[in-house]
N, C-alpha and C positions, 0 to 999 in steps of 0.2 A: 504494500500500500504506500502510494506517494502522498506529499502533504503540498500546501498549496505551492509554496516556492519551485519544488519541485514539478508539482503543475504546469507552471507558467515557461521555467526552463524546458519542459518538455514540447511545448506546444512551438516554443521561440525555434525550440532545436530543427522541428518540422519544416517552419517557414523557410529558413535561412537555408537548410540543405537541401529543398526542393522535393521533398519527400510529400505523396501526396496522402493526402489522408480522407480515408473514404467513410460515407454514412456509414451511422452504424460502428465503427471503431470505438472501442470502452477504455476505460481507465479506473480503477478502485482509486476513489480518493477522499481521504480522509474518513472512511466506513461507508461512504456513497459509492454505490453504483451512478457512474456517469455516463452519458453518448456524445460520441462527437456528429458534430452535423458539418458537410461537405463544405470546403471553404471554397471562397469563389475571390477571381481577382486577383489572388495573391495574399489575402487578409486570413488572420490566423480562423483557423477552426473555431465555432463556438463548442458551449462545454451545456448540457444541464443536466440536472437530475431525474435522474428513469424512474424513482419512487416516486408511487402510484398512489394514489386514498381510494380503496375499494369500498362500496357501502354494503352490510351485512344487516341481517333483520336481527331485529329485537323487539324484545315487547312492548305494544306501544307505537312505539317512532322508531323510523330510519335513523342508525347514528353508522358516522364514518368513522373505521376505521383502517392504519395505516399499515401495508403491506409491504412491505420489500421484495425489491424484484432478486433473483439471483445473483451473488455478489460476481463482478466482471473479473476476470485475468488481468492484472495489468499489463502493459504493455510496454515493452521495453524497447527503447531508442537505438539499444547495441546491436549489434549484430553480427556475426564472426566474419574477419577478413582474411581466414586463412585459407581458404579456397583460391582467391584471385589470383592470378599472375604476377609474378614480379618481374619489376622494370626491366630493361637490357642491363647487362650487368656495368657497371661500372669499372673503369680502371682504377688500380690501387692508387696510381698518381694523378687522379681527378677529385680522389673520396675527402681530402682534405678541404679542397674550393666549394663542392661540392653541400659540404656539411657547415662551412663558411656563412652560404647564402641563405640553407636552410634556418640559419641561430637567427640572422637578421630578421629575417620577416616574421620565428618566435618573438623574439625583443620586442617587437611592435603591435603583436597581435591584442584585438581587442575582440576576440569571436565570444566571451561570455564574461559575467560580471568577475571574476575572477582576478583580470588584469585590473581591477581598481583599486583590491585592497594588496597586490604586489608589489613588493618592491624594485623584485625585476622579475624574467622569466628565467628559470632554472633549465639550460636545457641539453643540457648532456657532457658527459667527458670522458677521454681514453683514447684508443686508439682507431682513427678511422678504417683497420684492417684489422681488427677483435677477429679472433676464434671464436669469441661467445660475448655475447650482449648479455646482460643484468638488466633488468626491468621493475621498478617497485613502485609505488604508487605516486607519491608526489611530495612536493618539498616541504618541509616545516621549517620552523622560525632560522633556524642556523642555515641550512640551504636557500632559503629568501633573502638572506642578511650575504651571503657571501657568495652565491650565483652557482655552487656547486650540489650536484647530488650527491646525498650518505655523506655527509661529513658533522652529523651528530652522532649520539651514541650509538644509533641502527648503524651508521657509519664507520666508526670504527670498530664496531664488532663485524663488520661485512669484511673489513680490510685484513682481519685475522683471517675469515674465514677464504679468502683471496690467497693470502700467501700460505693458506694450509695446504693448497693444491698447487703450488706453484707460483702465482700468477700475484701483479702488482697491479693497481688502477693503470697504468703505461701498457700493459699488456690485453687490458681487457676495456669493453665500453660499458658505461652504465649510462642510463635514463630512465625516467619515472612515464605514465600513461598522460598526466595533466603535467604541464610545464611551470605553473603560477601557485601557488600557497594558497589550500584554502582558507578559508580566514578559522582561526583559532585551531587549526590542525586536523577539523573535521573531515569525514569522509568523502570526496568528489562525488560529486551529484551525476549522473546516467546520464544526463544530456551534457556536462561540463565534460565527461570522458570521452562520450562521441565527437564534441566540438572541436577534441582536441586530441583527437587519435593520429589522424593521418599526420600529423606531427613523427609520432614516433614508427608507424608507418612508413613513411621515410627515410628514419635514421635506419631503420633498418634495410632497407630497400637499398640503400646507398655501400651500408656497410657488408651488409650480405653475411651475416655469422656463419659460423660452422652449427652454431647452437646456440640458443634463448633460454636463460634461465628464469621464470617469472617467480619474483617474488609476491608473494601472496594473493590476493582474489581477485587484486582491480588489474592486475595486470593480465590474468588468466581471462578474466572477464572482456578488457580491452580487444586484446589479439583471437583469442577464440568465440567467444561469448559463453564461455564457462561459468555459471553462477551457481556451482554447486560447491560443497565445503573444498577444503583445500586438503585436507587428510585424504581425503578418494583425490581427487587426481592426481596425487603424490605416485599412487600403485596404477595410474594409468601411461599412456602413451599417446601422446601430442604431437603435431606438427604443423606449423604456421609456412603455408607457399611453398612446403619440401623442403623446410628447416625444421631440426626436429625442438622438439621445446621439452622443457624441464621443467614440471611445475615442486615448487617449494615453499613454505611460510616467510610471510616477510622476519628482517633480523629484528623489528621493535614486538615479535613474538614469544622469539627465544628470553629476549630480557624481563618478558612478564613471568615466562615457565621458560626456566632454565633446564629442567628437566628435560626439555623436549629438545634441546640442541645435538639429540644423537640426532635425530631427523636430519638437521641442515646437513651433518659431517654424513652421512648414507647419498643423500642428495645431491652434494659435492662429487662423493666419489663415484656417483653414476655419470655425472660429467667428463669427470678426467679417463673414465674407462669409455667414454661416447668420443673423445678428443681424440682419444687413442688410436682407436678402431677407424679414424677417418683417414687417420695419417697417413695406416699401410697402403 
């Protein structure tokens, strides 16, 4: 169930990316069953309520009472882009210019309210010829204040878990699904993640991994449209365009339940044994 803000971004999401939306299209919001009615023009969809006042006999006098109609599925703005084609490939000595152009036009993006309370756009770093991309959800106060990803505590515990397998931020890329801080470190909102996918779409697209490791649901969610727990895709098998993906918990998980950091080091080394096996 989404709440009004989410609402509103959901419906903005439609307009802006040319998605049409047809009568009859529902949304659970707020415990209301809702209907969208066919937008015309280019003007967003309207929204109203399908709760009905049915009148029932009583003794006496008709009184109405209120019936609910079936509560709707919401509707979700994601949608998995691991099917599509990827671009032509890129030379190794283009991917720097390349990824150059793409930070620019993040820096400037104002596609949802997000770039207002930013301080900048957070939008990626490492090596534009990575073996494997890291992907986590989006920046918080320390990554808003100094324009890097992971370099709060999720951060440096990411970077141990980096050099357990080898590898330094110089050797690997990292980027989050939203580029901009949500305000107080909340969750990125379903249309704030679609507005801002083709972003890391991109980096990927550009950099071409051997392998994607997503750290936890919004990334899984972003790249696949996975939105089921992250313990079950742990034991499955993924692949974004015929790269294969890694799903694992994000590192501000392990710090809640340290217990569970055997996971990440399993997770890891399904990595360096997928690196391995590409090599021969």
């Amino acid at each position: 169930m989404i709440n009004s803000d989410e609402l509103v971004a959901t419906l903005e999401y439609w307009q802006l990316s040319g998605i049409d939306v047809l009568s009859g299209d529902s949304l659970e919001y707020s415990g209301l069953p809702v209907t969208i009615s066919a937008r015309s023009g280019g003007a967003l969809p309207t929204v109203r309520n399908t709760r009905e006042s049915i009148p029932t006999s009583t003794p006496g006098k008709q009184k109405k009472t209120t019936k609910s109609a079936p509560t709707a599925k919401p509707v979700s703005v994601l949608k998995s882009s691991a099917e599509e084609p990827l671009i032509p490939f890129v030379e190794h000595k283009d991917r720097p210019q390349q990824l150059e152009k793409l930070q620019a036009i993040t820096a400037s993006c104002t596609r949802c309210e997000l770039h207002l309370t930013r301080k900048q756009a957070v939008f990626g770093v490492g090596s534009p010829t990575a073996p494997v991309v890291f992907v986590g959800e989006g920046p918080g106060a320390e990554e808003d204040r100094l324009g890097e990803p992971f370099v709060g505590d999720s951060g440096k515990l990411l970077d141990k878990m980096f050099h357990a397998i080898g590898f330094s931020r110089q050797d690997i890329y990292i980027a989050n699904v939203v580029k901009c801080r949500p305000p107080g470190n909340r969750n990125p909102l379903p249309a704030e993640v679609a507005l801002c996918q083709n972003y890391l779409i991109d980096q990927l697209q550009i950099i071409r991994p051997k392998a994607i490791f997503c750290l936890g649901k919004f990334a899984l969610l972003c790249l696949l449209g996975y939105d089921g727990p992250v313990g079950k895709a742990r034991k499955s098998s993924f692949s974004w365009r015929g790269i294969p993906v890694i799903a694992s918990f994000h590192p501000a998980y392990y710090l809640r339940t340290p217990s569970k950091k055997s996971a990440g080091w399993q997770d890891l080394l399904k990595l360096q044994k997928l690196l391995k096996e590409q090599e021969k």
